[in-house]
C-alpha positions, -999 to 999 in steps of 0.1 A, spaced: 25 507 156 13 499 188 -29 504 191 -51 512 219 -65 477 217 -33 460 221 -27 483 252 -59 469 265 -57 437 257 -25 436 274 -38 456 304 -68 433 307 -98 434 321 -89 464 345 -76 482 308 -114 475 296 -132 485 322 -109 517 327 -114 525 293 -154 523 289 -153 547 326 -130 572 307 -150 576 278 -181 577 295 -166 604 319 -156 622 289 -191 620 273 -211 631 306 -185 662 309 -191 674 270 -228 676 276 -220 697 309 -197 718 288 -227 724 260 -252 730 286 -229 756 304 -219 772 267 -257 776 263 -264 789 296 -236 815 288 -251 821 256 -285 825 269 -270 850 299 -255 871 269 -285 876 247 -303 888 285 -280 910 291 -277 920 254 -310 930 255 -314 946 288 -333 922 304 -308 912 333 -273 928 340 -244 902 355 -219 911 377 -192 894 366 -165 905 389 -191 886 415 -194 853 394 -157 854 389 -150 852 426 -178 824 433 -164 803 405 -122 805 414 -134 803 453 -152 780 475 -165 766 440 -132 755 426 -121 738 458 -150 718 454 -148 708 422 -112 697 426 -121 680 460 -151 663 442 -129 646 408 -107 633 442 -138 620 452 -150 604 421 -115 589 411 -117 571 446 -147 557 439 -135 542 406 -107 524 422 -124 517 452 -113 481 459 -101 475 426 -68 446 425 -60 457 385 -59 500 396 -28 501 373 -43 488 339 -75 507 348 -57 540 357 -42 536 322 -73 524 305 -93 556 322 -64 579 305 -63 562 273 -108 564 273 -105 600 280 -81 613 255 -95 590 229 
């Protein structure tokens, strides 16, 4: 069976470093998704309550417009900053993948 440490030790250095930048992505977005699962919850004992009133319909359209381009336009940007430069992109590319899902 082949392991993610053989993969990386045959990818090399690029692998390693591709790895530890994957998993740290994947660490820094679970804390976002906790902080924005608590916001939510926080919004929905508000507005349980009758302390504030969301229009969703409003926050809906925010979120799939202008706000989703930019998110997609930004993970462009962040992924070019990884390789930026980089001779190894292909064992880093795989070690980023192989950091994220693990």
């Amino acid at each position: 069976m082949v392991t993610v440490s053989t993969i990386l030790g045959t990818l090399g250095a690029g692998g390693l470093l591709g790895y530890f930048a994957g998993t740290a992505v994947k660490g820094v977005s679970r804390l976002l998704g906790c902080l924005l699962g608590i916001v939510f919850i926080l919004m929905q004992v508000l507005a349980y309550y009758g302390i504030a009133e969301w229009h969703w319909d409003k926050i809906s359209e925010f979120i799939m417009g202008p706000a989703a381009t930019a998110a997609g336009s930004a993970s462009a940007k962040l992924w070019a900053i990884l390789t930026w430069n980089l001779p190894f992109g292909g064992g880093f590319a795989t070690g980023f993948y192989l950091g994220m899902r693990r």
